[in-house]
ChimeraX commands (.cxc) that place a marker at each C-alpha (Angstrom):
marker #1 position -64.79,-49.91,46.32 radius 0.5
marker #1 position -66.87,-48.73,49.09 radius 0.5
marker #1 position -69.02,-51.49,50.32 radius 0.5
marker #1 position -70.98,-52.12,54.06 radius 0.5
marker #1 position -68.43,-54.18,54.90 radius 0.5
marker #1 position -66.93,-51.25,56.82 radius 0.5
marker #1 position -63.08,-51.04,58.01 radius 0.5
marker #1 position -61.79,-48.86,60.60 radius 0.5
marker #1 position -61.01,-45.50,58.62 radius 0.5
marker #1 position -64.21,-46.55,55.81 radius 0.5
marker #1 position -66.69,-44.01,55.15 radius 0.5
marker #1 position -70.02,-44.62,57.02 radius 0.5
marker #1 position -71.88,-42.27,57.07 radius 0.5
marker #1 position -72.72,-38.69,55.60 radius 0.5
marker #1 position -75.09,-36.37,56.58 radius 0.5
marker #1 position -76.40,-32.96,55.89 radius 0.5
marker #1 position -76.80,-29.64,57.35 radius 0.5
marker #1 position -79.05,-26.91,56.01 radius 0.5
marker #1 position -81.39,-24.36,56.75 radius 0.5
marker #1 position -84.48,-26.20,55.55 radius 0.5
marker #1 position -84.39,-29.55,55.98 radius 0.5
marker #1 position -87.97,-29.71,54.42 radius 0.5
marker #1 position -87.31,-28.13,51.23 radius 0.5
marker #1 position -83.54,-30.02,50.88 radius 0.5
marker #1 position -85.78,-33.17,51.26 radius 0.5
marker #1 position -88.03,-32.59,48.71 radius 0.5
marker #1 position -84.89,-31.52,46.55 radius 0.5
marker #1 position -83.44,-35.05,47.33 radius 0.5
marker #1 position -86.69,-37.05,46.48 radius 0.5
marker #1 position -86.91,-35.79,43.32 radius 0.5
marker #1 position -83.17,-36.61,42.47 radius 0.5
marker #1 position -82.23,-39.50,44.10 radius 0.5
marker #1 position -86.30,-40.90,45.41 radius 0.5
marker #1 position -85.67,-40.46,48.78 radius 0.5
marker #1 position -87.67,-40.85,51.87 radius 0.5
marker #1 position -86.48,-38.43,54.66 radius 0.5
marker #1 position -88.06,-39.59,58.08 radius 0.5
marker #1 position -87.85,-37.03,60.81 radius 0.5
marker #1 position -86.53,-38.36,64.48 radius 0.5
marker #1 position -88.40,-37.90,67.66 radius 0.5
marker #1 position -87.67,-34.93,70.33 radius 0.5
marker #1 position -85.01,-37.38,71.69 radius 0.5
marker #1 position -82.92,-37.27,68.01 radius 0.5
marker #1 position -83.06,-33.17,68.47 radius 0.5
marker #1 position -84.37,-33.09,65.17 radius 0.5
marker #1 position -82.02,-34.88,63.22 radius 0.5
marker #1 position -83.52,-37.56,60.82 radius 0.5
marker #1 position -82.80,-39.92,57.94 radius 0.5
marker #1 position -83.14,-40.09,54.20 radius 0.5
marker #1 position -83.85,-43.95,53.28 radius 0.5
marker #1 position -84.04,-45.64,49.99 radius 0.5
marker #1 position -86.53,-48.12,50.05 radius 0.5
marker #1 position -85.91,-49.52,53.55 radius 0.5
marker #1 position -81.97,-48.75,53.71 radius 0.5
marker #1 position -80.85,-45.67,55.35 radius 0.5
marker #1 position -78.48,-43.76,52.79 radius 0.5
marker #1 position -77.91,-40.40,54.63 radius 0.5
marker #1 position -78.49,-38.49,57.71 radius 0.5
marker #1 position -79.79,-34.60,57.95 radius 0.5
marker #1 position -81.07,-31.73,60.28 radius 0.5
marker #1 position -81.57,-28.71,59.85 radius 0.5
marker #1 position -78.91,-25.94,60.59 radius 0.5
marker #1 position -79.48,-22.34,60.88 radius 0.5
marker #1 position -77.62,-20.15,58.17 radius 0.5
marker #1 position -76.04,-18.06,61.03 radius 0.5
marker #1 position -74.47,-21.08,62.49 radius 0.5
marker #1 position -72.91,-22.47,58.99 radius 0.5
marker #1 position -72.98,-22.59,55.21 radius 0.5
marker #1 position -75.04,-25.38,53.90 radius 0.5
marker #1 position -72.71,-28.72,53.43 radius 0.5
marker #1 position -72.58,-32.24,53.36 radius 0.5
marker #1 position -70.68,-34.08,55.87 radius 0.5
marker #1 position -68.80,-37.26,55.77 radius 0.5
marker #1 position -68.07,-39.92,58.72 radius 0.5
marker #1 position -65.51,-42.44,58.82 radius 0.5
marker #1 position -65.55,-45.61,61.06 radius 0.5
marker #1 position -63.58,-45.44,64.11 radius 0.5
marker #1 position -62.87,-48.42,66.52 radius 0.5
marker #1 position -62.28,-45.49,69.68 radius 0.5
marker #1 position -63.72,-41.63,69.15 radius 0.5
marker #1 position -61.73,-40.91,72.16 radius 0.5
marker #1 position -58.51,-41.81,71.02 radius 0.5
marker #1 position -59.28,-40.33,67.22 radius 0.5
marker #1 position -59.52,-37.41,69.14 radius 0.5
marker #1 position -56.51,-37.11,70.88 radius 0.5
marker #1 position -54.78,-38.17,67.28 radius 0.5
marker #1 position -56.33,-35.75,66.00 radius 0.5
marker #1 position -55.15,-33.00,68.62 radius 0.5
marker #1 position -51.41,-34.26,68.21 radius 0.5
marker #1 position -51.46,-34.34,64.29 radius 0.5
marker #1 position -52.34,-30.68,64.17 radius 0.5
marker #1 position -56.23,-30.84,63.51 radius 0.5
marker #1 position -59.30,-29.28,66.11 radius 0.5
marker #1 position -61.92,-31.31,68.41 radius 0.5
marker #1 position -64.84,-29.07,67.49 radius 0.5
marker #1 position -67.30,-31.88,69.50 radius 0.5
marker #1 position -65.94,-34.32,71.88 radius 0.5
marker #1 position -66.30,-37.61,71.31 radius 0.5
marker #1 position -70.12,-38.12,72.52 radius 0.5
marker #1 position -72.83,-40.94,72.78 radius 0.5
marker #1 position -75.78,-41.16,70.58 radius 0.5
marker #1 position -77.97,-42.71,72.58 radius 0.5
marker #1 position -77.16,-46.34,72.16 radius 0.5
marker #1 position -76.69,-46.13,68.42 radius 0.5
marker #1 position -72.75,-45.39,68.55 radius 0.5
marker #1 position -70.33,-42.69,69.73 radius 0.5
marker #1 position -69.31,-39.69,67.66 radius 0.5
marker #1 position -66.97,-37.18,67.35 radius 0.5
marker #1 position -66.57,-33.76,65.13 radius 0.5
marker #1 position -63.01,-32.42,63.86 radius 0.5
marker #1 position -61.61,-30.15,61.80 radius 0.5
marker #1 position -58.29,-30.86,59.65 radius 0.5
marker #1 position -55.18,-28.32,59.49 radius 0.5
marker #1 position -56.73,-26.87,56.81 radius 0.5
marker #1 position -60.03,-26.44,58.42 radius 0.5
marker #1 position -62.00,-28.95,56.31 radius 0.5
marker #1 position -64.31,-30.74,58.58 radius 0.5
marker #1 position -65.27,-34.53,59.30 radius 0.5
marker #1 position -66.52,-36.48,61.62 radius 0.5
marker #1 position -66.03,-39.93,62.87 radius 0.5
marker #1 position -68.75,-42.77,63.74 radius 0.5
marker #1 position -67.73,-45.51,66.61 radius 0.5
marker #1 position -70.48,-48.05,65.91 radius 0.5
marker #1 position -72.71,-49.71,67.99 radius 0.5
marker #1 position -76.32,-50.76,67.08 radius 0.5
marker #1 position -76.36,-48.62,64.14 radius 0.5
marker #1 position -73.27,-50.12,62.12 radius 0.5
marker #1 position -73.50,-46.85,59.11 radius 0.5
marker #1 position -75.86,-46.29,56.16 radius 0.5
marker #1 position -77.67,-49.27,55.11 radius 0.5
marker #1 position -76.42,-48.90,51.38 radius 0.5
marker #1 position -73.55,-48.08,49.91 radius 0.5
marker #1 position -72.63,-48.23,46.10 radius 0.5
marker #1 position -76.22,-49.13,45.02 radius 0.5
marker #1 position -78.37,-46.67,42.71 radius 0.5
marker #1 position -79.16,-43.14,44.75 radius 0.5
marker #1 position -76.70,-44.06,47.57 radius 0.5
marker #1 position -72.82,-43.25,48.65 radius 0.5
marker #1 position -70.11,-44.62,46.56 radius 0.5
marker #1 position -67.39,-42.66,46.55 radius 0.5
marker #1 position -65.73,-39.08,48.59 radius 0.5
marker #1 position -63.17,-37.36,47.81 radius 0.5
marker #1 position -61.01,-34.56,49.94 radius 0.5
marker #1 position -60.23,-31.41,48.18 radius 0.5
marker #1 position -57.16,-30.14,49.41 radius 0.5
marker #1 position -55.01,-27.02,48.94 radius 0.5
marker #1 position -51.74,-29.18,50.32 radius 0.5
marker #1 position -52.25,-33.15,49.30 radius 0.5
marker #1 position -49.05,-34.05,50.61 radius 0.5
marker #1 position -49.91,-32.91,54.29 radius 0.5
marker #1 position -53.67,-34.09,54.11 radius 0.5
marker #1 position -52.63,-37.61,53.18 radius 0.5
marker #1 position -49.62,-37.11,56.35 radius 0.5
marker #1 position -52.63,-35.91,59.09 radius 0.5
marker #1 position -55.11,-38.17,57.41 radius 0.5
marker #1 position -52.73,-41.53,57.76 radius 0.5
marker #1 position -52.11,-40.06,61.04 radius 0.5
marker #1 position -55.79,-39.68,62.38 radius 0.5
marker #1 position -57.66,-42.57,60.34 radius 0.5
marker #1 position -54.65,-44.84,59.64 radius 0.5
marker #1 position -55.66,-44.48,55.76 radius 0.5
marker #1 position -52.97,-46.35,53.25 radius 0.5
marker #1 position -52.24,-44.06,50.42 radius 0.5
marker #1 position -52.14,-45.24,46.59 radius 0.5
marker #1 position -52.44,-44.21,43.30 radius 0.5
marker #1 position -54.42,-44.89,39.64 radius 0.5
marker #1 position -52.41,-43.28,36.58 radius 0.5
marker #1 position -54.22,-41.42,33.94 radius 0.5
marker #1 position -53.25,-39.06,31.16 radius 0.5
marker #1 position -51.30,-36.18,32.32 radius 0.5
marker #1 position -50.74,-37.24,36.38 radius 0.5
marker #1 position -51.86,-39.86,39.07 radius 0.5
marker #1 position -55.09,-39.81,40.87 radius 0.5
marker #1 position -54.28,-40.09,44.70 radius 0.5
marker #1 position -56.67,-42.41,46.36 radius 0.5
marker #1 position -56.98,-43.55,50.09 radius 0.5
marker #1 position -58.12,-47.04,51.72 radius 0.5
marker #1 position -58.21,-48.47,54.96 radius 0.5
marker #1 position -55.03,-49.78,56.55 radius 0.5
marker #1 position -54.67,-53.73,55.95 radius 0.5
marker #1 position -56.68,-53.37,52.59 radius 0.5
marker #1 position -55.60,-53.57,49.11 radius 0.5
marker #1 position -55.86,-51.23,46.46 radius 0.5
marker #1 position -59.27,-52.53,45.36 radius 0.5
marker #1 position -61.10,-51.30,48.63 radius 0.5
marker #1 position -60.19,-47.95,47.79 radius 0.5
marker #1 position -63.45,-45.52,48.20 radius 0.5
marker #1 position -62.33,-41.69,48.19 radius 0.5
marker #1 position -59.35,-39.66,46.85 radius 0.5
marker #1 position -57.57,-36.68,47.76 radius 0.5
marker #1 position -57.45,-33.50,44.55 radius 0.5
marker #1 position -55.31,-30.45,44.70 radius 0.5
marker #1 position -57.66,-27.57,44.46 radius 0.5
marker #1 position -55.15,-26.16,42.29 radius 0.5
marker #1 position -55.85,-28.82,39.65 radius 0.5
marker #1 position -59.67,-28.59,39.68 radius 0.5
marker #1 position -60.93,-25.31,37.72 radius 0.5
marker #1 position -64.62,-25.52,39.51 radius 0.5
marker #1 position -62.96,-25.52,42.87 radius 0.5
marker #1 position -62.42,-22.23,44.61 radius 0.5
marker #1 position -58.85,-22.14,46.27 radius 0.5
marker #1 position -60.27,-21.02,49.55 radius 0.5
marker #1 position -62.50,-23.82,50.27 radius 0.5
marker #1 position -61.23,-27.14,50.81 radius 0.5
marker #1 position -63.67,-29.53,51.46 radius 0.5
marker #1 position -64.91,-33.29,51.43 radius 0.5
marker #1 position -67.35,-34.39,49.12 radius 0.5
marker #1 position -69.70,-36.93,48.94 radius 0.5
marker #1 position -69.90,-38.93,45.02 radius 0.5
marker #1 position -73.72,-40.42,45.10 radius 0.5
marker #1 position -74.45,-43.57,42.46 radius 0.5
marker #1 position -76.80,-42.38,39.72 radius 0.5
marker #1 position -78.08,-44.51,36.40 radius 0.5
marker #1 position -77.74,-41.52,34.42 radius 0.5
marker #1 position -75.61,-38.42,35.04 radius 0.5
marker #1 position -77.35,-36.29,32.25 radius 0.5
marker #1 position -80.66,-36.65,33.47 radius 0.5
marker #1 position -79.75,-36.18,37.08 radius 0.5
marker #1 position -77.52,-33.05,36.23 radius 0.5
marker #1 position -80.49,-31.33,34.47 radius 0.5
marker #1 position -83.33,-32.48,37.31 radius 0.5
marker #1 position -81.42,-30.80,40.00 radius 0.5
marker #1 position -80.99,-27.73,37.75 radius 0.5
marker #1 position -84.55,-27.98,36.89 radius 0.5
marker #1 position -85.63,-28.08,40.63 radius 0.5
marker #1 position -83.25,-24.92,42.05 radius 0.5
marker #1 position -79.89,-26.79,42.16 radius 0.5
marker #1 position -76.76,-25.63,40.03 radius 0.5
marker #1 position -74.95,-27.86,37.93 radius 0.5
marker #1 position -71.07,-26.81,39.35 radius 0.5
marker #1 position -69.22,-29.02,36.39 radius 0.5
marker #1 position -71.42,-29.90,33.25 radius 0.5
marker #1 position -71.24,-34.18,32.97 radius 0.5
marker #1 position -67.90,-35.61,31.82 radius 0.5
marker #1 position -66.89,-39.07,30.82 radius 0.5
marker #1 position -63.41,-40.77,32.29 radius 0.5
marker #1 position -62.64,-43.82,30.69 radius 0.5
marker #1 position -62.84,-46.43,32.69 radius 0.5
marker #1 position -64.52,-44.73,35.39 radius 0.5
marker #1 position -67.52,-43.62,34.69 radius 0.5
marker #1 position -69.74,-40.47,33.27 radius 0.5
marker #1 position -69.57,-37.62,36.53 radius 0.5
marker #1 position -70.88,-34.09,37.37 radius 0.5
marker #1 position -70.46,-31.64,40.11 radius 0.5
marker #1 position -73.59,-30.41,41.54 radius 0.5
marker #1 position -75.23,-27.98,44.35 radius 0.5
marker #1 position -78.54,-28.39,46.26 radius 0.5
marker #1 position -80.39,-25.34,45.97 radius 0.5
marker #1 position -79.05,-24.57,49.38 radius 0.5
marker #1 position -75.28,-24.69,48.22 radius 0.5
marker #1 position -74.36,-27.62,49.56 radius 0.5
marker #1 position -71.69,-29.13,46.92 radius 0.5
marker #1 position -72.13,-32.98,45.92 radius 0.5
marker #1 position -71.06,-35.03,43.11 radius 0.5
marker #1 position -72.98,-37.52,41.03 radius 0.5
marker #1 position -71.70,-40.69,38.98 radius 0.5
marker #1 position -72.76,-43.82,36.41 radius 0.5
marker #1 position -69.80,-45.75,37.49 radius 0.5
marker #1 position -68.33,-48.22,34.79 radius 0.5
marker #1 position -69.97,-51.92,36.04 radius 0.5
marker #1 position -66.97,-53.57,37.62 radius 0.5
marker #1 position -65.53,-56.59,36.01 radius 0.5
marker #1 position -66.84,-59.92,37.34 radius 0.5
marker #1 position -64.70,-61.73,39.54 radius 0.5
marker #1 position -61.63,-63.28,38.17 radius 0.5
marker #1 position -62.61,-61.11,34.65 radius 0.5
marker #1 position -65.04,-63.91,33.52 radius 0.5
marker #1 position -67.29,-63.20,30.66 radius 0.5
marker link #1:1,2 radius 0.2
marker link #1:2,3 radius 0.2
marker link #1:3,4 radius 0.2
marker link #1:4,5 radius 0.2
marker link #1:5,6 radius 0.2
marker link #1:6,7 radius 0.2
marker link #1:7,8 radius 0.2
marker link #1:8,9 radius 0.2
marker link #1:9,10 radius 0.2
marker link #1:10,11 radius 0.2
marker link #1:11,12 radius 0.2
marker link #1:12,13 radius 0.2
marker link #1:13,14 radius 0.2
marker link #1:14,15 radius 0.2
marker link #1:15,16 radius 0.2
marker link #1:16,17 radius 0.2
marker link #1:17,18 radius 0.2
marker link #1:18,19 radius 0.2
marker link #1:19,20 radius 0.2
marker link #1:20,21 radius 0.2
marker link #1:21,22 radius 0.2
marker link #1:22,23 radius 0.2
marker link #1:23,24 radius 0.2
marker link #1:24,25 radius 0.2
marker link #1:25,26 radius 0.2
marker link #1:26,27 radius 0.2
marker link #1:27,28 radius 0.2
marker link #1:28,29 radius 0.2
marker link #1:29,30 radius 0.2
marker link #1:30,31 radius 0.2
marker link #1:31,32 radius 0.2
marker link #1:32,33 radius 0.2
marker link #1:33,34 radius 0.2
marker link #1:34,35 radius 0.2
marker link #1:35,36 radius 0.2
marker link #1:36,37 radius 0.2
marker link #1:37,38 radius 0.2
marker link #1:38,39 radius 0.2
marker link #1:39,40 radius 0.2
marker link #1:40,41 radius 0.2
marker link #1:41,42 radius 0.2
marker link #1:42,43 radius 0.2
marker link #1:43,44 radius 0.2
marker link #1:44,45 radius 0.2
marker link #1:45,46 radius 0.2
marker link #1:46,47 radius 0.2
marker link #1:47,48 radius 0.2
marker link #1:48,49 radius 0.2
marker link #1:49,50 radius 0.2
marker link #1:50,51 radius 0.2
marker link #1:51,52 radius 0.2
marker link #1:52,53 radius 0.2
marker link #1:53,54 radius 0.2
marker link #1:54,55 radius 0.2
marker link #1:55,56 radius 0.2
marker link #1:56,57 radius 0.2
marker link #1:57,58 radius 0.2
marker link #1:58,59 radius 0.2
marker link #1:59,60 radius 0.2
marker link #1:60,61 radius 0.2
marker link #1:61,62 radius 0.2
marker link #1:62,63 radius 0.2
marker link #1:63,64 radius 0.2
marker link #1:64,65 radius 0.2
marker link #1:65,66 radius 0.2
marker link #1:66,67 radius 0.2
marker link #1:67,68 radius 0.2
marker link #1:68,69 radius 0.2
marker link #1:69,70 radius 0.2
marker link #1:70,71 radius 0.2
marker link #1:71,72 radius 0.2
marker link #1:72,73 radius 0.2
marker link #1:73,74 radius 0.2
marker link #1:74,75 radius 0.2
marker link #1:75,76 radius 0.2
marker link #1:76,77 radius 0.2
marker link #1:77,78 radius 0.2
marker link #1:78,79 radius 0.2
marker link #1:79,80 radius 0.2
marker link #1:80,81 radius 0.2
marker link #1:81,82 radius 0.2
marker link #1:82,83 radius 0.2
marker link #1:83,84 radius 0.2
marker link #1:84,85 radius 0.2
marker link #1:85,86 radius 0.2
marker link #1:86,87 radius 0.2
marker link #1:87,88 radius 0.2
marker link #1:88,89 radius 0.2
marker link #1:89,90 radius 0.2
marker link #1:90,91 radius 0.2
marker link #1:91,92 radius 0.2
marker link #1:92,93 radius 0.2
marker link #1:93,94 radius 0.2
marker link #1:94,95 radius 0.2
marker link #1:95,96 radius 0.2
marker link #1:96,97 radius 0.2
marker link #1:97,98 radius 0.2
marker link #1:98,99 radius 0.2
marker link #1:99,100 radius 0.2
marker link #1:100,101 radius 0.2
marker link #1:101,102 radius 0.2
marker link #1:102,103 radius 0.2
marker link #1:103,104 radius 0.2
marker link #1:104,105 radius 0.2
marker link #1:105,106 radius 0.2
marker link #1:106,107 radius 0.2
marker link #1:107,108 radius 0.2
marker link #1:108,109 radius 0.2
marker link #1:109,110 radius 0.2
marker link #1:110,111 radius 0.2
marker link #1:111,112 radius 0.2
marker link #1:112,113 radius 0.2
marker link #1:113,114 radius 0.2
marker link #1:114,115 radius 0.2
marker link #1:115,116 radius 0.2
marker link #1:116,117 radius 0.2
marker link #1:117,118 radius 0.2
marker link #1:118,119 radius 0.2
marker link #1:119,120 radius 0.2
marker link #1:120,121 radius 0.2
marker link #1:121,122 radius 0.2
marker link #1:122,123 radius 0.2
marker link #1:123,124 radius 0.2
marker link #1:124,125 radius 0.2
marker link #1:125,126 radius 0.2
marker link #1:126,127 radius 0.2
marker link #1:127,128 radius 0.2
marker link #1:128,129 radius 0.2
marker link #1:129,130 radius 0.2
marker link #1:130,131 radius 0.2
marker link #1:131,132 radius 0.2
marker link #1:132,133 radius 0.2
marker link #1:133,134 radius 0.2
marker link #1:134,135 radius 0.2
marker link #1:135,136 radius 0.2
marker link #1:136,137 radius 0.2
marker link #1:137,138 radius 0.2
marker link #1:138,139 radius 0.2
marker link #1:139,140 radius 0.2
marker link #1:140,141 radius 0.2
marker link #1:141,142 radius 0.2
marker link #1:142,143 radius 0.2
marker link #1:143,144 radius 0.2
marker link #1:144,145 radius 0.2
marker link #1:145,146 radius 0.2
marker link #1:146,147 radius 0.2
marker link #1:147,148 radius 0.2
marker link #1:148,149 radius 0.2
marker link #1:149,150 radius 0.2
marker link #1:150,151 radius 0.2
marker link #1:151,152 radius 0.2
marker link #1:152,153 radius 0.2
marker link #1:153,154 radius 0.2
marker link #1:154,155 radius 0.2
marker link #1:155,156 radius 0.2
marker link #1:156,157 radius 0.2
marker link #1:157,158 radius 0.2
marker link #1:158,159 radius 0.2
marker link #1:159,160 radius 0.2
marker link #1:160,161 radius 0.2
marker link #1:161,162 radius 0.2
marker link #1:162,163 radius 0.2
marker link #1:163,164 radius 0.2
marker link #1:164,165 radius 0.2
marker link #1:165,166 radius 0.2
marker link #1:166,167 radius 0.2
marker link #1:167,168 radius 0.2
marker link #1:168,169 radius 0.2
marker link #1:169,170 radius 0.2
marker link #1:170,171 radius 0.2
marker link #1:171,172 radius 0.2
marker link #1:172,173 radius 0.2
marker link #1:173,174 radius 0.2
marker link #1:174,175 radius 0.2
marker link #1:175,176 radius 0.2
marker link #1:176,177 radius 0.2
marker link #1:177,178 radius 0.2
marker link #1:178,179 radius 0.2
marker link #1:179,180 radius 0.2
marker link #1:180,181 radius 0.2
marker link #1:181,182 radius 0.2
marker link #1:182,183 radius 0.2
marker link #1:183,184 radius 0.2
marker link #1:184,185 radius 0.2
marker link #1:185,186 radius 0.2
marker link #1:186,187 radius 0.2
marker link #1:187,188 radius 0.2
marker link #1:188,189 radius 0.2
marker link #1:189,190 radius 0.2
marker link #1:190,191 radius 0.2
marker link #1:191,192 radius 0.2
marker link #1:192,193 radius 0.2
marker link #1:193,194 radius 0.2
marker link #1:194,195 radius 0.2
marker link #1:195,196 radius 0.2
marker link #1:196,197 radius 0.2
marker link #1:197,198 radius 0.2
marker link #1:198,199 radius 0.2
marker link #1:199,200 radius 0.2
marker link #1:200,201 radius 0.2
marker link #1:201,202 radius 0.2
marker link #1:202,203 radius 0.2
marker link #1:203,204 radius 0.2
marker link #1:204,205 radius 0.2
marker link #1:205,206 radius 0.2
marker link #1:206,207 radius 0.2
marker link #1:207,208 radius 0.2
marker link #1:208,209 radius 0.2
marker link #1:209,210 radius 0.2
marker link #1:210,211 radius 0.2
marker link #1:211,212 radius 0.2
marker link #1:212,213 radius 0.2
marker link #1:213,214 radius 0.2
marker link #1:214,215 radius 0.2
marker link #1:215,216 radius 0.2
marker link #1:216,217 radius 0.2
marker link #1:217,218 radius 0.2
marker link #1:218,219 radius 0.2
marker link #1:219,220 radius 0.2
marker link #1:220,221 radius 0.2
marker link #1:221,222 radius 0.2
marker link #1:222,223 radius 0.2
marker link #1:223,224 radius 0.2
marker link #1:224,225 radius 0.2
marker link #1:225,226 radius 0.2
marker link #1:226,227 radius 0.2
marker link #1:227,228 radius 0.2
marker link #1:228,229 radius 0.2
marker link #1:229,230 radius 0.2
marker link #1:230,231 radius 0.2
marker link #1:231,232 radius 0.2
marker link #1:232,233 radius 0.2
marker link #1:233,234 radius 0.2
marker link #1:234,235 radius 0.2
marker link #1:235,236 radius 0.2
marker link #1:236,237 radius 0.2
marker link #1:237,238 radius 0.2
marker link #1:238,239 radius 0.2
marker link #1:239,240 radius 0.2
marker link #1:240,241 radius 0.2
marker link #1:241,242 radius 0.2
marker link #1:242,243 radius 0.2
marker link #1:243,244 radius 0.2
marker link #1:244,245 radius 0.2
marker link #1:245,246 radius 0.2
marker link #1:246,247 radius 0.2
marker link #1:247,248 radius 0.2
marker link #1:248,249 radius 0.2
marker link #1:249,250 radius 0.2
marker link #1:250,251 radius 0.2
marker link #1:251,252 radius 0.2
marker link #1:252,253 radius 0.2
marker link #1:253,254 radius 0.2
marker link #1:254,255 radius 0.2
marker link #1:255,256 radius 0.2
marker link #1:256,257 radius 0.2
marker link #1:257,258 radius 0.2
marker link #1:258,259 radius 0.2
marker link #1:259,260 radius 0.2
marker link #1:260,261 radius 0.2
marker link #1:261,262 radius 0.2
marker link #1:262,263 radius 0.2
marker link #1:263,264 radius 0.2
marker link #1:264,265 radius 0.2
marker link #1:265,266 radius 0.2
marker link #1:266,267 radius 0.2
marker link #1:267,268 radius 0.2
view
C-alpha cells in the first residue's frame, strides 16, 4: 500500500501535462474537488492541484505540438545522478538530466526501452504529494507493458523494485515494491498490454489509479463533463470496484473504491 512514508523506488509524485491547464483544472475540480494553484514566474508555470491543504498532484501546461496529453509518475530516488547513469546502462534514455528545482529537490526525466516515460524525484524540502491513498488522491500505478518480463529486469535495475505476485482466477497479477519491503507495501503493478482489451498495443504507458468513494458516480461525472469512460466500472473481489478513464484532453487515468483494508492483526 502506497503511503507518505516514501522508500527509495516509492511513487511520489505525479503530474500532468496538457494543453490547457485551465480547462484540465476545472475538469479535475469537478471530479476529484481540487484546488489547482498556479506557481510564480520562477515555477515556469508549473503549479499544484491540492486537496484541502495537501498537495495531491503537480501540472503545467504543455503545448499539443510538443506531446500528447498524459499523466506522469515520479518515483523517489536517493541520487538522480546515479538513476541516470542506471538508467543509461540498463538500456533506457536521459530525456532531462538530473536538474535542481530550486531548493525543493532534484529531478530527472527518462524514458524506458520501450519508450514509456517516468521521472524520478530526489527530495529535499518538498518530500512528494502531501496525500497518498486518501479520498481524491494517488493510491495506486500501474506500468502497461508490451514485454513484462524485461520491464520488471530494467525496472529492478533502475529503481531497485522487488518483484511479487497476487493470484487470481485465470493468472497472477505482477506487482512491484521497494527493495527491503514486504509484499504489503506493494503500490503499482506491471500488465501485459496483450492481456488488457482497452489497451492499444502500441502505447505502453504508466498510469496513475486515484482513490474515489464511488466509481459509478465518478465514471459518469467525467463523462458528463467531456471525459471518456475507457473501461465501464468493474468489481474485483477483494480489491475494489475500478474504471479506466480519459480527461477530456486524453490523458488516460484510472479510478478506484478500494476494499477498506483489514485492521491490524484482522481484529474485528
Amino acid at each position: 500500500m502506497l503511503t507518505t512514508d516514501y522508500k527509495n523506488g516509492s511513487p511520489n509524485w505525479v503530474d500532468l501535462g496538457t494543453p490547457d491547464i485551465g480547462a484540465a483544472a476545472g475538469f479535475y475540480e469537478g471530479l476529484f474537488g481540487w484546488d489547482f494553484r498556479a506557481g510564480g514566474e520562477e515555477a515556469g508555470g508549473y503549479g499544484m492541484f491540492h486537496l484541502g491543504d495537501k498537495t495531491v498532484a503537480g501540472g503545467m501546461t504543455v503545448p499539443a505540438a510538443q506531446g500528447p496529453a498524459a499523466w506522469q509518475m515520479y518515483f523517489q530516488t536517493a541520487d538522480a545522478d546515479a538513476t541516470a547513469s542506471a538508467v543509461a546502462e540498463a538500456g533506457g534514455t536521459v530525456m532531462f538530466e538530473p536538474m535542481d528545482v530550486m531548493d525543493s529537490g532534484r529531478m530527472a526525466m527518462f524514458t524506458d526501452p520501450e519508450g514509456v516515460g517516468f521521472g524520478v524525484w530526489q527530495p529535499r524540502k518538498n518530500r512528494g504529494l502531501g496525500a497518498v491513498t486518501e479520498v481524491g488522491s494517488l493510491c495506486w500505478t500501474e506500468l502497461y507493458t508490451g514485454d513484462l518480463d524485461a520491464a520488471a529486469e530494467f525496472y529492478h535495475a533502475v529503481l531497485g523494485w522487488q518483484i511479487g505476485g497476487v493470484p487470481f482466477e485465470g493468472g497472477t497479477y505482477t506487482t512491484v515494491r521497494p527493495a527491503g519491503t514486504t509484499d504489503e507495501a506493494a503500490a503499482g503493478g506491471l500488465v501485459p498490454l496483450s492481456t488488457d482489451p482497452v489497451e492499444d498495443a502500441e502505447r505502453p504507458y504508466w498510469t496513475p489509479y486515484f482513490e474515489v468513494a464511488d466509481c459509478d458516480a465518478t465514471a459518469a461525472k467525467a463523462e458528463e463533463t467531456g471525459g471518456k469512460v475507457r473501461l465501464t466500472p468493474i468489481t474485483l473481489e477483494g480489491v475494489g470496484r475500478l474504471a479506466k478513464l480519459a480527461d477530456p484532453f486524453g490523458a488516460r487515468f484510472a479510478v478506484i473504491a478500494s476494499v477498506p483494508a483489514p485492521p491490524p492483526g484482522g481484529a474485528a
